[in-house]
C-alpha positions in Angstrom: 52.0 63.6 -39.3 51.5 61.4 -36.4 48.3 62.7 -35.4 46.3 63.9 -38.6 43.5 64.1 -37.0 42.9 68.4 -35.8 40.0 70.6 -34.7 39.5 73.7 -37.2 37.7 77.1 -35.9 36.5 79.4 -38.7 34.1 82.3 -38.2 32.8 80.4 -34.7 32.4 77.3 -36.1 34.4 73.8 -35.4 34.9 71.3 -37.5 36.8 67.9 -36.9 39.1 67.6 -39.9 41.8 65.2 -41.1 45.8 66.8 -41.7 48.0 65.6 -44.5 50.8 67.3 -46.7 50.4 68.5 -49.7 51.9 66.2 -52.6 54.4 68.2 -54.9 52.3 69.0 -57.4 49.1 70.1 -54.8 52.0 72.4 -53.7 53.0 73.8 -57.1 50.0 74.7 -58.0 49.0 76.3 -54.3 52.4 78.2 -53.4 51.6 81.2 -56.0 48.6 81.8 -53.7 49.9 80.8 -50.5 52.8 83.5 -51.1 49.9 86.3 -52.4 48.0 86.3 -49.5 51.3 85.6 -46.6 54.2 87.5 -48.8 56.6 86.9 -45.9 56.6 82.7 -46.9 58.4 83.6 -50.1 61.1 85.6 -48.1 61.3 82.9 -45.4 61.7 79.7 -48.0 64.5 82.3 -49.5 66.2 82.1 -46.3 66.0 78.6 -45.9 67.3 75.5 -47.5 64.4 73.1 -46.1 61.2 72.4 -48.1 58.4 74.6 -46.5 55.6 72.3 -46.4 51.6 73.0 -47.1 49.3 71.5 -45.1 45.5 70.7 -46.2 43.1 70.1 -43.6 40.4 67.6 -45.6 36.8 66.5 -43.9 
C-alpha cells in the first residue's frame, strides 16, 4: 500500500500499472471467481481469521 505503483509481465509484455485493494463490494463480487480458478484460497481464508485481501492492478 505504500508503493502502488508495480511492473506487470503477461505473455512478454510489461506494463507499468497502479496497485490498490479491492473495496468490499469489488471483492464480493470477485471472490466467487478468484476461488474457481485458485480453489486452495477458499481452504486458506477457512483456516484463517484475517481478511484475505484482492488486489487490482489498474493502468
Amino acid at each position: 500500500m505504500a508503493n502502488p505503483d508495480v511492473e506487470l509481465t503477461i505473455a512478454g509484455t510489461t506494463r507499468a500499472m497502479t496497485a490498490r485493494t479491492a473495496t468490499a463490494a469489488e471483492k464480493q463480487e470477485l471472490w466467487p471467481q478468484i476461488i474457481s480458478t485458485y480453489k486452495g484460497y477458499a481452504g486458506y481464508q477457512r483456516r484463517t481469521e484475517r481478511d484475505i485481501p484482492v488486489v487490482i492492478c489498474e493502468v
